[in-house]
C-alpha positions in Angstrom: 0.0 0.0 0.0 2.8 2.1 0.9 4.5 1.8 -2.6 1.2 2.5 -4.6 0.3 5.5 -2.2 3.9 6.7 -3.2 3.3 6.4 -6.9 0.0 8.1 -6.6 2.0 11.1 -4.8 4.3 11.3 -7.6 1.6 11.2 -10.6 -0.9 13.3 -9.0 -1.9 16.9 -10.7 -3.3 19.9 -9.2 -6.7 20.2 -7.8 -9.5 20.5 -9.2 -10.9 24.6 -9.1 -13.7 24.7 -11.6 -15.0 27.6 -9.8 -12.1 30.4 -10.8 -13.3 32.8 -13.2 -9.8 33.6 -15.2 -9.9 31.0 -18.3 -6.4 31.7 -18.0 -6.2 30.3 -14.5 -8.7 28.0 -14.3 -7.5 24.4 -14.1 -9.3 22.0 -16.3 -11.9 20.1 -15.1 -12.0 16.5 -13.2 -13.7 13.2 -15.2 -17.6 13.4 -14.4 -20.3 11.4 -14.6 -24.0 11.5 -14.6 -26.3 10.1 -12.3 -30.3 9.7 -12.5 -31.3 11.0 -9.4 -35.4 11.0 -10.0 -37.4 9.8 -13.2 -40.9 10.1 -13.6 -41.0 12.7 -10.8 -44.4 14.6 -10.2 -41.4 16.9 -8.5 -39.0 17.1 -5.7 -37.5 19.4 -3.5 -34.5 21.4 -4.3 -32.2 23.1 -1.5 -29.3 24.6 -2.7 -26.8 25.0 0.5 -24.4 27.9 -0.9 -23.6 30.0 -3.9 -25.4 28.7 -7.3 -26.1 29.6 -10.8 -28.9 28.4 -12.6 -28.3 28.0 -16.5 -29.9 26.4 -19.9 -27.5 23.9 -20.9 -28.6 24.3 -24.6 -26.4 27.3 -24.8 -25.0 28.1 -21.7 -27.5 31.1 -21.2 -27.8 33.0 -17.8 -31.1 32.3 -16.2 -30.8 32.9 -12.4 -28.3 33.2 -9.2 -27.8 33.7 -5.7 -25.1 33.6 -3.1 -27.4 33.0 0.1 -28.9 29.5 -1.2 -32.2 28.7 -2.1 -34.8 26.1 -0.9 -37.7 25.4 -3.5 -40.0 22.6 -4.3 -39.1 21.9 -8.2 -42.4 21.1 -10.7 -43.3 20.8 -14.2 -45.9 22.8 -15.5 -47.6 23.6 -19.0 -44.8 26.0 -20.3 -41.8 24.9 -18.3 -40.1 23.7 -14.9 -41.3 26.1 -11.5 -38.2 26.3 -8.8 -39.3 29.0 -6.8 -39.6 31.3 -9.9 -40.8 30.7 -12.9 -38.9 29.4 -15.9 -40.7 30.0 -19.0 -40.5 28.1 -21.8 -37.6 26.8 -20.2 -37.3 22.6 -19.9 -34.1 21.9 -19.0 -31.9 23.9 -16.2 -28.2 23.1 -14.3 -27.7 24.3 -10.7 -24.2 25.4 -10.6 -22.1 25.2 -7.3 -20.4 29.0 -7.2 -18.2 27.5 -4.3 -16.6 24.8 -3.4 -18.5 24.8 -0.2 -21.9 24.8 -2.1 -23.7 21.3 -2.1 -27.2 20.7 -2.8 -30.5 18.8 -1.2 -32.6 16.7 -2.7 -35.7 15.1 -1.1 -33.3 15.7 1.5 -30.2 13.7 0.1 -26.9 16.0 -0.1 -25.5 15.7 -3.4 -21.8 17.4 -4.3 -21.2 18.8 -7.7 -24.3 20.3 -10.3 -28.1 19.3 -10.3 -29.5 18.9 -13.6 -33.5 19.3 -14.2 -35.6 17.9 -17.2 -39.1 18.2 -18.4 -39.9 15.0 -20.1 -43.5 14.0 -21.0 -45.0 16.3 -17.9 -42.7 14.4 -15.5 -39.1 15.7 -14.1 -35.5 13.5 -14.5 -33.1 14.9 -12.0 -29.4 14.4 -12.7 -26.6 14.5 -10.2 -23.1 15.4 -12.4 -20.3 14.4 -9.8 -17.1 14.0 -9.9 -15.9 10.9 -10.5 -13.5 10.6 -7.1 -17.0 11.8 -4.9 -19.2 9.0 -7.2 -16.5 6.2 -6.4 -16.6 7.2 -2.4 -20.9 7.5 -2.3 -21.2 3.7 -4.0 -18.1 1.5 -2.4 -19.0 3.0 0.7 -22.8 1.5 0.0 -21.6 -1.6 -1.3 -18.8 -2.2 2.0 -20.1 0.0 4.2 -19.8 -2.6 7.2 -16.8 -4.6 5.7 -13.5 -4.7 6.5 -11.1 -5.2 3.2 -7.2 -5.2 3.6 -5.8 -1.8 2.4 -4.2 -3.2 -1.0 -7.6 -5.2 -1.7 -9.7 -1.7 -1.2 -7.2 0.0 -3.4 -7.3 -2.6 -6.3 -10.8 -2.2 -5.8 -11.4 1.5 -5.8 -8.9 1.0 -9.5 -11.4 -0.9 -10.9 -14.5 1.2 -10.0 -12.8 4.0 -11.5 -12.3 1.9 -14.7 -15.7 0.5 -15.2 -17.1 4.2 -14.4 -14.6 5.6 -17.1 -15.7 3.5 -20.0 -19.4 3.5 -18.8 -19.0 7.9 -19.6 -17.6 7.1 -22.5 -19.7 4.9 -23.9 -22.7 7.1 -23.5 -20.6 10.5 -23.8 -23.8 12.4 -24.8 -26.1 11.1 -23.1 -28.1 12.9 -20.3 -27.3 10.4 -17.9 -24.9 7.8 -17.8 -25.8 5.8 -15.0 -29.2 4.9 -12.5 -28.7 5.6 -8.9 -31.2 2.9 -7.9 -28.6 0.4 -9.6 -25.3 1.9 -8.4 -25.8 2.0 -5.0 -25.3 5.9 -5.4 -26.5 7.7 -1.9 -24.7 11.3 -2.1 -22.6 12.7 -0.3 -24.0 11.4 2.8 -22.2 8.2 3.6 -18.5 9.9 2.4 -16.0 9.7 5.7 -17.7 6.6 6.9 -16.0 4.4 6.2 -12.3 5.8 6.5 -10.6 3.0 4.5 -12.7 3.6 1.2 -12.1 7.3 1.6 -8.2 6.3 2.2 -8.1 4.3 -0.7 -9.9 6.9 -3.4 -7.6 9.5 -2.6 -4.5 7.3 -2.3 -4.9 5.7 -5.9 -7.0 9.0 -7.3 -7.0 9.3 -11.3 -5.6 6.0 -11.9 -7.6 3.7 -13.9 -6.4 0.6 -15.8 -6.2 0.6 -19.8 -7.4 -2.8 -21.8 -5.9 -2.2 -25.5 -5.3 1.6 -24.7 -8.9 2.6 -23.3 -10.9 1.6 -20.0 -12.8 -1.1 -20.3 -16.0 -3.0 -18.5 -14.6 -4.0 -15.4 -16.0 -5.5 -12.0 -15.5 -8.1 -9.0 -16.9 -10.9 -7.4 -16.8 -11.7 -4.0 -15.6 -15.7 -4.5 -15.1 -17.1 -7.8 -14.6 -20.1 -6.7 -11.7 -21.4 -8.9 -11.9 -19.3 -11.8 -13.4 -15.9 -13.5 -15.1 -15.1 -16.3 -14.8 -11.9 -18.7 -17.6 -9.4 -18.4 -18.1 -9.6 -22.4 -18.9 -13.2 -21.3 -21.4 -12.9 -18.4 -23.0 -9.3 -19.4 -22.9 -11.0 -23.1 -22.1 -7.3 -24.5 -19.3 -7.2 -27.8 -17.0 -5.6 -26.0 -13.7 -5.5 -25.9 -12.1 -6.5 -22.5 -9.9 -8.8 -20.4 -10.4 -12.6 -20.3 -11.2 -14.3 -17.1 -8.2 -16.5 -15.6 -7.8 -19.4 -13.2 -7.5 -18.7 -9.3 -5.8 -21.5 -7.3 -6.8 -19.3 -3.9 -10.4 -19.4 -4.4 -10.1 -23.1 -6.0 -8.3 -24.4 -2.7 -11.6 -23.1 -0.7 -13.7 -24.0 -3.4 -15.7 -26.9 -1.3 -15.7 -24.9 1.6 -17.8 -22.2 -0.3 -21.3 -24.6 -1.2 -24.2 -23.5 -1.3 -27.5 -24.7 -1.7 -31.0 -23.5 -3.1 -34.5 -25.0 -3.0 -37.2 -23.4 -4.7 -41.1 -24.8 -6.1 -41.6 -25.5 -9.4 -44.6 -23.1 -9.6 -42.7 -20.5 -8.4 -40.0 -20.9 -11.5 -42.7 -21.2 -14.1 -44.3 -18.4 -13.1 -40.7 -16.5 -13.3 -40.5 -18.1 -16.8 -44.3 -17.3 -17.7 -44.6 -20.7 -18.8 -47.2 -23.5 -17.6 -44.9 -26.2 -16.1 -41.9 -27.1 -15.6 -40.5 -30.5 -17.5 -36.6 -29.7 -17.8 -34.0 -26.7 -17.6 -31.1 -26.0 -19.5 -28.3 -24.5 -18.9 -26.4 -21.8 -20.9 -22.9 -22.1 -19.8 -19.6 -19.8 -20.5 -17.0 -22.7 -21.7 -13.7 -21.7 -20.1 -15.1 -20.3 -16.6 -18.0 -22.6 -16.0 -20.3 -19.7 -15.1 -23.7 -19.5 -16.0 -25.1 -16.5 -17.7 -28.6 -17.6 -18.2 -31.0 -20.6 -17.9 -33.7 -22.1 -20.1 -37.1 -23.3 -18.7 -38.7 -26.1 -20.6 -42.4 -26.8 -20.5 -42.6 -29.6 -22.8 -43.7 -27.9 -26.0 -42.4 -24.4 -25.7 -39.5 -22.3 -23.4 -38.5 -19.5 -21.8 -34.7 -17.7 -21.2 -34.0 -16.4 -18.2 -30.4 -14.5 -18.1 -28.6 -15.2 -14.4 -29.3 -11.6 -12.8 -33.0 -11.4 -13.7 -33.0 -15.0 -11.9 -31.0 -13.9 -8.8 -33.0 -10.5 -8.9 -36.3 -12.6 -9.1 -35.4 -15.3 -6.2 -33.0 -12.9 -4.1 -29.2 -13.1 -3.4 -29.2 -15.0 -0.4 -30.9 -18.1 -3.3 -29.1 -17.6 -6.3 -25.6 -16.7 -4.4 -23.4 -17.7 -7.4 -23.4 -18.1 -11.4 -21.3 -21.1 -10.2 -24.4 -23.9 -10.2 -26.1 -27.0 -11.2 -29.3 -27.4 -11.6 -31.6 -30.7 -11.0 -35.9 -31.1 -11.6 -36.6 -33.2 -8.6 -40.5 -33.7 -8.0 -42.0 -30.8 -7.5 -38.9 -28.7 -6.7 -36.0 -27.0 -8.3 -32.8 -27.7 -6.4 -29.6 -25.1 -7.2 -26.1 -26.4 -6.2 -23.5 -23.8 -6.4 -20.4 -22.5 -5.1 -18.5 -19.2 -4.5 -20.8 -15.7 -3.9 -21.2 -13.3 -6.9 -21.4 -13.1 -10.6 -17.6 -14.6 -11.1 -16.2 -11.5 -13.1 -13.2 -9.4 -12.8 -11.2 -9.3 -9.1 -12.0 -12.1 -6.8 -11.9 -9.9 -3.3 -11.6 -13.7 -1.5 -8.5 -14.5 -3.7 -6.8 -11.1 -3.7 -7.3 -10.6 0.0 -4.6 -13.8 0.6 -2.8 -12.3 -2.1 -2.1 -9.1 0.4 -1.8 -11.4 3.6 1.3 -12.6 1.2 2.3 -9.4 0.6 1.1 -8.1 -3.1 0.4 -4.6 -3.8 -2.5 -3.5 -5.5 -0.6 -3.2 -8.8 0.4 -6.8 -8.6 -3.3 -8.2 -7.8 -4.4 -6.2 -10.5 -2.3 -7.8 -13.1 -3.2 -11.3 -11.7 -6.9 -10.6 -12.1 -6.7 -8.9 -15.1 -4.0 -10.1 -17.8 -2.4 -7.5 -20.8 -3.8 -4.4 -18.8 -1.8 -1.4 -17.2 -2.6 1.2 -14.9 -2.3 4.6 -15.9 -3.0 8.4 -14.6 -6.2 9.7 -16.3 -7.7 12.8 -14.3 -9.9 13.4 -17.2 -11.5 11.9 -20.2 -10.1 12.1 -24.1 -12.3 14.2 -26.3 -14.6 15.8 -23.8 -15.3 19.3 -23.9 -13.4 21.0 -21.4 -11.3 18.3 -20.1 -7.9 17.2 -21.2 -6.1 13.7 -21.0 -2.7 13.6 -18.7 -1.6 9.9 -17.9 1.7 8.2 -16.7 1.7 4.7 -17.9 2.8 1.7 -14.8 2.8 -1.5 -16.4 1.6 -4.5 -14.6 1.4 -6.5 -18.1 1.0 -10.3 -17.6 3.7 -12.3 -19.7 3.0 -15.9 -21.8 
């Protein structure tokens, strides 16, 4: 941890200070992204805590401002959006921050960076832009807020975040959101500082991504893989271009250890598959990592497809705790025999925290868990308005 903390010292850039007024002075801005706050919303309420501008985003335009803050209930109406005043013929605005003290309240949830509003179909879509370092904090802080992971395994993992949330902006540069809180795990600002090791770990390996054939790619982890992973193109089925899963002799070792067992009625998987009965289930099964990505529920004359997270959605995580599994029709139950916990992609947290008890650094895990990648600076993103790309490469490239 010490060494990578080091590095990160050594690549990091200014700042960020999107707030200074001088173009000449002002430093260009962090990676963002945009998360979908509220869809469908009758309205909500708006607080902004500090110093805020209120633009059109079509073009930039001036439409309102204050330095005391401002505490509105937000609402579509007939010829535009309401926020305390009206905004004519105006659909769309962006709540600035004039400060870096300035956050914002929604429904009561504090939010860092801008708040965007849209007027779609008589309904509002709010939109949190954040930066990228304050989105990673808000969701692994969700996802372990109550779990303690070794300092290397935390920083490998805040690496790969950062990846995943890279190439999920870029892949939807122009969109007006790029990802759904509801799915994220995406709670704010609130839950930043506690948990003191995620926070450690953001800052500590701060614009550092890893590059898959120059770009960041789909990236992810699995709690146990039990024995080997799978590539995200493989699991998520998307043509993508990313790493291959590998082989991990850790989570193999524990692999028996790490059973699990599920039990569930018939009727209650044919009415998941919309289908009559239940006569037989196939399987559809990634070759080289075992993993299941989806199943297929036979009725006799006709079937259904099921891919493996609407399943574990559908029956819940503490069922389906694995895409490690067999299946066998018995009576008039379904019985699921699996191992591991997770959808087998990307870093195996069980296998890379032994890797750390044995002494590798993030870097090192990295490259184990995800082969012919290399970590590089990136504070910003290539070919985004406003932003520039700056990047050190540190190679952790596996070898034949």
């Amino acid at each position: 941890m010490k060494a990578l903390f080091g590095l990160c010292i050594m690549l990091m850039t200014s700042a960020y200070c999107g707030w200074l007024k001088s173009p000449d002075d002002q430093v260009p801005a962090r990676a963002t992204i945009k998360v979908l706050l509220k869809k469908h919303s009758d309205g909500a309420l708006i607080e902004a805590k500090g110093a805020y501008e209120v633009v059109n985003p079509e073009d930039e335009k001036h439409l309102s401002s204050g330095w005391k803050g401002k505490r509105y209930y937000a609402y579509p109406h007939t010829s535009g959006i309401k926020w305390g005043e009206d905004f004519p013929d105006i659909y769309q605005f962006r709540i600035i921050p004039k400060s870096p003290e300035t956050t914002f309240l929604v429904d009561g949830i504090q939010y860092k960076g801008c708040i965007e509003v849209y007027h779609i179909d008589s309904k509002l879509h709010i939109v949190n832009e954040v930066d990228v370092e304050n989105y990673l904090k808000s969701t692994l802080t969700s996802a372990f807020l109550n779990s303690h992971v070794k300092d290397e395994v935390m920083d490998a993992l805040s690496i790969v975040s950062r990846t995943h949330a890279y190439y999920t902006i870029l892949r939807s540069e122009d969109a007006f959101w790029h990802v759904d809180s509801s799915q994220v795990q995406y709670t704010g600002a609130g839950l930043i500082l506690q948990n003191l090791n995620i926070d450690r770990s953001v800052d500590a390996t701060r614009d550092l991504i890893m590059a898959y054939e120059g770009r960041p790619f789909a990236a992810g982890w699995t709690q146990n893989c039990a024995g080997k992973t799978a590539s995200y193109r493989d699991i998520y089925r998307k043509y993508i271009s990313c790493p291959s899963g590998i082989k991990t002799p850790f989570a193999a070792k524990d692999r028996s250890e790490n059973k699990w067992t599920c039990k569930i009625a018939k009727e209650r998987l044919a009415h998941l598959a919309k289908t009559n009965r239940v006569t037989g289930i196939e399987l559809f099964v990634d070759e080289p990592s075992g993993k299941v990505y989806g199943i297929q529920v036979q009725d006799g004359k006709h079937h259904s497809n099921i891919d493996y997270f609407a399943l574990k959605e559908a029956l819940g995580s503490k069922q389906i705790q694995s895409n490690d599994f067999k299946v066998t029709v018995q009576d008039d139950s379904i019985i699921f025999e699996g191992f591991g916990e997770g959808p087998g992609i990307g870093l195996c947290l069980h296998s890379a925290s032994q890797m750390a008890d044995k002494g590798d650094l993030a870097p090192e895990i990295l490259a184990t868990f995800f082969p012919y990648t290399h970590i590089q600076q990136q504070r910003s993103l290539p070919g985004r308005r406003g932003m520039y790309e700056e990047h050190h490469t540190v190679s952790t490239e596996a070898t034949d």
